[in-house]
C-alpha positions in Angstrom: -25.8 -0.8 -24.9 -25.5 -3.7 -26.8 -23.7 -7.1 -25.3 -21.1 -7.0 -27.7 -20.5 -3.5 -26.9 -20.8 -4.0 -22.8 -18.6 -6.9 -23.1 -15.7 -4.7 -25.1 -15.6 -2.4 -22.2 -15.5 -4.7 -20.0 -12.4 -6.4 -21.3 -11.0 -2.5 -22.1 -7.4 -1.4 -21.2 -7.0 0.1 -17.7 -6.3 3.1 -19.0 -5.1 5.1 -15.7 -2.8 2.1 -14.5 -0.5 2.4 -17.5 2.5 3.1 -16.6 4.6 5.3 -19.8 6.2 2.2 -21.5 2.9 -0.2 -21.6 0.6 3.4 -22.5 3.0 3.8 -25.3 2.4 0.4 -26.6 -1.5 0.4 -26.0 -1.4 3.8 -27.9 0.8 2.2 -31.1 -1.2 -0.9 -31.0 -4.8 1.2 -31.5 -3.0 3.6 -34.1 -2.5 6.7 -32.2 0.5 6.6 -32.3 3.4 6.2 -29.1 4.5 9.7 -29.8 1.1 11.3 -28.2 2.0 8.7 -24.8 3.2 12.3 -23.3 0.3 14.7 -23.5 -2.0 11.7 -22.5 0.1 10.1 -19.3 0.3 14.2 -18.5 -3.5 14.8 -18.7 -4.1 11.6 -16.9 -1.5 11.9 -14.3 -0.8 16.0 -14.4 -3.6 18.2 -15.2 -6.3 15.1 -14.1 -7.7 16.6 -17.1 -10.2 14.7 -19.8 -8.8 13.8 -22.7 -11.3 15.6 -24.7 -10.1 19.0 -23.2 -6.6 18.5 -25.3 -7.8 19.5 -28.5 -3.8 18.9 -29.6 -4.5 15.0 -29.5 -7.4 15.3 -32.4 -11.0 14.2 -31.7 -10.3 11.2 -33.6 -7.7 9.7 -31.6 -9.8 10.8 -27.9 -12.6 8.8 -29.3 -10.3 5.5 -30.4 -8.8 5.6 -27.1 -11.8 6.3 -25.1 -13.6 3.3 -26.6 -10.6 0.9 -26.1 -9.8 1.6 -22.8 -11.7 3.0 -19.3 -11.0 4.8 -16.0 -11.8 2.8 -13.6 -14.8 4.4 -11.3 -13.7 5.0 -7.9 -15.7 7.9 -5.8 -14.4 8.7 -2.5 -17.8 9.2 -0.7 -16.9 9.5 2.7 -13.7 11.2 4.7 -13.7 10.4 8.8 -11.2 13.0 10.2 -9.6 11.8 13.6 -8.3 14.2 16.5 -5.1 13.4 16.3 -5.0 15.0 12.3 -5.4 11.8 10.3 -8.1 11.0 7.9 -9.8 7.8 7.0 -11.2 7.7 2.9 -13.7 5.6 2.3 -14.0 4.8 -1.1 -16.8 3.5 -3.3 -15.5 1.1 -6.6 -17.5 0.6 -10.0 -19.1 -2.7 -8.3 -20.4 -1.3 -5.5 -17.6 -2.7 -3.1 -15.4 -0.7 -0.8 -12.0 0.0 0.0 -10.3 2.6 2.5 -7.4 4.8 3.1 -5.6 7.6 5.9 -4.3 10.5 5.3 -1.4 10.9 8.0 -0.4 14.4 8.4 3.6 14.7 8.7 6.0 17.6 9.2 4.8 21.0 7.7 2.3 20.3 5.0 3.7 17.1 4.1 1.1 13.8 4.1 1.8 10.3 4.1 -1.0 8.2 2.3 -1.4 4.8 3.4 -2.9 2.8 0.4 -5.1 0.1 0.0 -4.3 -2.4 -2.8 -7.1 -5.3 -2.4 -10.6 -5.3 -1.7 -10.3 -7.6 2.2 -7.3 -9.8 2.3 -6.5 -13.3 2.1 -3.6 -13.5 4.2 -5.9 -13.8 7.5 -3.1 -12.4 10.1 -5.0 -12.7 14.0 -4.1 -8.8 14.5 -5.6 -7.3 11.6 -9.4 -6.8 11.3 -8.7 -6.3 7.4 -8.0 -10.1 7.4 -11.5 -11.4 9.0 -13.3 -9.6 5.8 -11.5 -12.6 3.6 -10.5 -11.6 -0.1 -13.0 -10.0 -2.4 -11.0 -9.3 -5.0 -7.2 -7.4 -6.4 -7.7 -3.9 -7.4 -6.8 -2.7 -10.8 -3.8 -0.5 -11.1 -5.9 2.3 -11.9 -8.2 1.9 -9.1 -4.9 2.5 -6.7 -3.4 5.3 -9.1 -7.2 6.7 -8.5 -6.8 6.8 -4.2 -3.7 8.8 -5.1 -5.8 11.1 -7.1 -8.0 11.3 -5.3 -6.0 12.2 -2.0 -4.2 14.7 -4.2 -7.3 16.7 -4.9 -8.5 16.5 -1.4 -5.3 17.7 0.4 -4.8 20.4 -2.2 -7.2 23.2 -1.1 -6.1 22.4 2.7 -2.2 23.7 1.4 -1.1 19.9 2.3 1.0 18.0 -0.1 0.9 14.1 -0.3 4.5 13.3 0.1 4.8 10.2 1.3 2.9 6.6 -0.1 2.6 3.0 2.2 1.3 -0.2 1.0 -0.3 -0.5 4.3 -3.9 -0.1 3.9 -6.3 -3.2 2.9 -4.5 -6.4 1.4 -1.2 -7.6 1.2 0.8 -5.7 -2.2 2.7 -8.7 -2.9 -0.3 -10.6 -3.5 -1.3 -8.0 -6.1 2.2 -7.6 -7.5 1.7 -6.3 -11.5 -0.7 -3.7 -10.4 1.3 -2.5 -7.3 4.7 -2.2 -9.5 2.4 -0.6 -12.3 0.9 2.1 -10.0 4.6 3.1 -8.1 5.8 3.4 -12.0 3.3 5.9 -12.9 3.4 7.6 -9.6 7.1 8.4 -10.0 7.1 9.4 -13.5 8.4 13.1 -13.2 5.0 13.8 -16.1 2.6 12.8 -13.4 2.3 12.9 -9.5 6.3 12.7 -9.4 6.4 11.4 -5.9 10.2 10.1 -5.1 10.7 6.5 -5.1 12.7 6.8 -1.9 9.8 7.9 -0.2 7.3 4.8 -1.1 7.5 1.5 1.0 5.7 -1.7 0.0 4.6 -4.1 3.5 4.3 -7.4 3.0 4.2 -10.4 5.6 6.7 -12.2 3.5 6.1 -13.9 -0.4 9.7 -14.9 -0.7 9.5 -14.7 -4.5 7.8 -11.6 -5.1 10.3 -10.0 -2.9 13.0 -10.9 -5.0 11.4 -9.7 -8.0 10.9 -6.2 -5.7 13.6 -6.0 -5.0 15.4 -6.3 -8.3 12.3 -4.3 -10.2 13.5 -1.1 -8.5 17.1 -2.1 -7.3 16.0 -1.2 -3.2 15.1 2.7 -4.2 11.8 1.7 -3.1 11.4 0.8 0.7 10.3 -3.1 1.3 8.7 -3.7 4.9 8.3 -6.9 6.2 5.8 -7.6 9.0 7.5 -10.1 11.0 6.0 -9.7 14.4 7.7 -12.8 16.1 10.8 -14.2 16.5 10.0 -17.5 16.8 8.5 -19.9 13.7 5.9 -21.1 16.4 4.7 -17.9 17.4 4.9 -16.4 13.8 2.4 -19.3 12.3 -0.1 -18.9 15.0 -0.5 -15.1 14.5 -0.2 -15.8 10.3 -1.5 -18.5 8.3 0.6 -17.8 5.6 3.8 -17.9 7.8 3.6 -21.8 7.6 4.7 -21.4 3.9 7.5 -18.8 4.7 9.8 -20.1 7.3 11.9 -17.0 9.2 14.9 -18.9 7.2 13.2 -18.3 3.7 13.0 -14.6 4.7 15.9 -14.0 6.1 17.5 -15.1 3.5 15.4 -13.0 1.0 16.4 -9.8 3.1 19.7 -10.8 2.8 19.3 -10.5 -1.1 17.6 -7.1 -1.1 19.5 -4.4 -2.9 20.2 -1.4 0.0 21.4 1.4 -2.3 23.1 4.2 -0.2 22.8 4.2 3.6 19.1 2.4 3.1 17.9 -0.1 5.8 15.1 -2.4 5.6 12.4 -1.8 7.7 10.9 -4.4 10.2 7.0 -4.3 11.4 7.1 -5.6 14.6 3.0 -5.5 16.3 3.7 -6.0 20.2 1.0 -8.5 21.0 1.0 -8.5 25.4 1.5 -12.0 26.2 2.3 -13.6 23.0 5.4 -12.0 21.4 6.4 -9.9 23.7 8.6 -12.3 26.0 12.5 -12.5 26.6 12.3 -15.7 24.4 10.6 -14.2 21.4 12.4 -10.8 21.7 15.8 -13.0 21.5 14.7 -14.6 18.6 14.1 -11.1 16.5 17.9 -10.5 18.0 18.8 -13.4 16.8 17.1 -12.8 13.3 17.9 -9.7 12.8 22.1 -10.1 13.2 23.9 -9.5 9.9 20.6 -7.4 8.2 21.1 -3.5 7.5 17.6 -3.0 9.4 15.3 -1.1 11.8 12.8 -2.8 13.6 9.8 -0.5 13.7 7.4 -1.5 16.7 3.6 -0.5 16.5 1.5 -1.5 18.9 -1.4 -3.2 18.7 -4.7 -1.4 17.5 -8.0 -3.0 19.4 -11.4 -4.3 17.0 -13.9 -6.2 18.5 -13.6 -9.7 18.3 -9.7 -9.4 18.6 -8.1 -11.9 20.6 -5.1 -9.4 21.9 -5.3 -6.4 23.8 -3.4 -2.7 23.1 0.0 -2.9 25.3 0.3 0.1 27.6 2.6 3.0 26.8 4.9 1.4 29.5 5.1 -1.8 27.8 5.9 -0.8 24.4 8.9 0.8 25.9 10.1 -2.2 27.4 9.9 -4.2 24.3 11.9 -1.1 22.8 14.2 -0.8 25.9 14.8 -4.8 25.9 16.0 -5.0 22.1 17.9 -2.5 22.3 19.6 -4.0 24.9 20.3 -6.9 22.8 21.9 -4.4 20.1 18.6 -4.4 18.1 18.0 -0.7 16.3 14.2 0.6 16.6 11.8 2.8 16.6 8.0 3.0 17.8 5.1 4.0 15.0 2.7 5.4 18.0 -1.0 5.1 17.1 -2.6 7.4 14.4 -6.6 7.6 13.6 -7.6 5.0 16.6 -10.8 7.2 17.1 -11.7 6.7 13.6 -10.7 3.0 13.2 -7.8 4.2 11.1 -5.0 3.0 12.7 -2.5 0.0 11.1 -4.7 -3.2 11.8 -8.1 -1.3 11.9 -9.2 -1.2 8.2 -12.4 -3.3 8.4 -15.0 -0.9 6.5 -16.7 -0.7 9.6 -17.7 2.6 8.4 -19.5 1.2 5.0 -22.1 3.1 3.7 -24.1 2.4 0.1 -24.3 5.7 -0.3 
């Protein structure tokens, strides 16, 4: 291949993170024509089909659009079942760099996938071994559309159904907004996937901005989840960096502002660290936080990598953090660990599993 011609595909069209309005536009703008944007988001997103099985677009158009745009490569080489029923996916990208995701297994045949949507993380929160691999680089939409492919396919044959999505995985979403908002819109369009907004939440530690511009991109029918984990700004900018730009003010006042359609709350990530934001002081200060806000405060406990400067809290004190806000008239729940055996759990994503295979 020529340089000219590598360096075309290169710069190509992420063809599988097009969501229907922007595929229509590519397809005008090459001379396909906007009125084939159907049968190709459906081949791409329904029958996972190649376009040169479609004999209804014309062999003309397949080739224009094949040469100005490009799935990206992702190959899931590697699935790490865990006793409890979840499943890590290791996942191999077109530059030889890794990314993973779980499979959680939910009521009946239902499955939540928990998504990555970098490659590390730059955000560098003290509980999460994703942060101590640093940033590598954003994915392309395409290459997140492609985990939900991907986990599609594999849960198929097992007669499991991927139900549920979380922006939990490697990376913070808000970091990587366009591509996030671009994969939810083709992952909810009723020609592809068709998973219910309602049933998609989007973490992040707390980008003031981009949560405002969540928020009002899908008007709350999409859950937001912020990871506060303290209640104090002290404690909160030891345990993340990025907390020193986002005082608890800036963010309450953000989740103030976010649309709540129906009988929505906003959901609260809470990590109960023993010893650091587990005390009657911090605890308060989430009380305190959370008055006035339409929310659940959703408490996971820690998950153990070595090197981490926390330990896991016992059964018996996660309860008590549970028992001791809602004392203080704080609603919440408790996201019990799922795929520790595997290094699956929330905090655990470190690709301690890599493999250039």
């Amino acid at each position: 291949m020529s340089n000219t011609t590598a360096q075309t595909k290169r710069q190509s069209v992420d063809l599988l993170g097009l969501p229907p309005a922007s595929l229509e536009t590519f397809l005008d703008e090459i001379e396909v024509g906007a009125h084939q944007m159907h049968r190709v988001f459906r081949a791409l997103h329904g029958t996972y089909s190649p376009l040169g099985l479609h004999p209804e677009l014309g062999w003309r158009n397949v080739e224009r659009i094949e040469w100005h745009s490009h799935r990206p490569q992702m190959a899931l080489v590697r699935t790490l079942p865990a006793p409890d029923g979840s499943e890590k996916l290791l996942f191999r990208l077109h530059d030889g760099r890794h990314v993973e995701a779980v499979l959680i297994p939910g009521l009946r045949e239902r499955v939540t996938l928990c998504l990555s949507s970098q490659v590390g993380c730059a955000v560098g929160c003290t509980f999460c071994a994703t942060g101590r691999l640093g940033l590598k680089r954003n994915l392309q939409a395409g290459e997140i559309v492609a985990q939900v492919h991907a986990a599609i396919a594999h849960t198929r044959p097992q007669g499991r159904r991927v139900s549920h999505l979380v922006f939990m995985g490697m990376g913070e979403p808000m970091q990587n907004y366009e591509a996030v908002m671009n994969t939810i819109r083709v992952v909810t369009d009723s020609r592809g996937p068709c998973l219910e907004a309602r049933k998609i939440t989007v973490s992040t530690v707390g980008l003031v901005k981009r949560m405002g511009q969540f928020g009002r991109a899908f008007d709350g029918r999409v859950q937001l989840a912020l990871s506060l984990h303290a209640g104090t700004d002290e404690t909160r900018q030891q345990i993340i960096p990025l907390a020193r730009k986002y005082p608890l003010s800036a963010l309450k006042a953000a989740c103030l502002a976010h649309p709540l359609p129906g009988s929505r709350h906003l959901m609260i990530e809470y990590v109960i660290l023993p010893g650091t934001n587990d005390t009657d002081a911090e605890l308060a200060g989430v009380a305190e936080w959370t008055q006035g806000l339409s929310c659940v405060v959703n408490l996971v406990p820690f998950n153990p990598f070595p090197g981490a400067p926390f330990r896991a809290p016992t059964p018996e004190e996660t309860r008590s953090v549970s028992t001791r806000l809602r004392a203080m008239g704080v609603m919440t729940t408790v996201r019990w660990p799922r795929g520790r055996a595997v290094n699956a759990a929330c905090g655990q994503l470190a690709l301690n599993q890599e493999t250039s295979t």
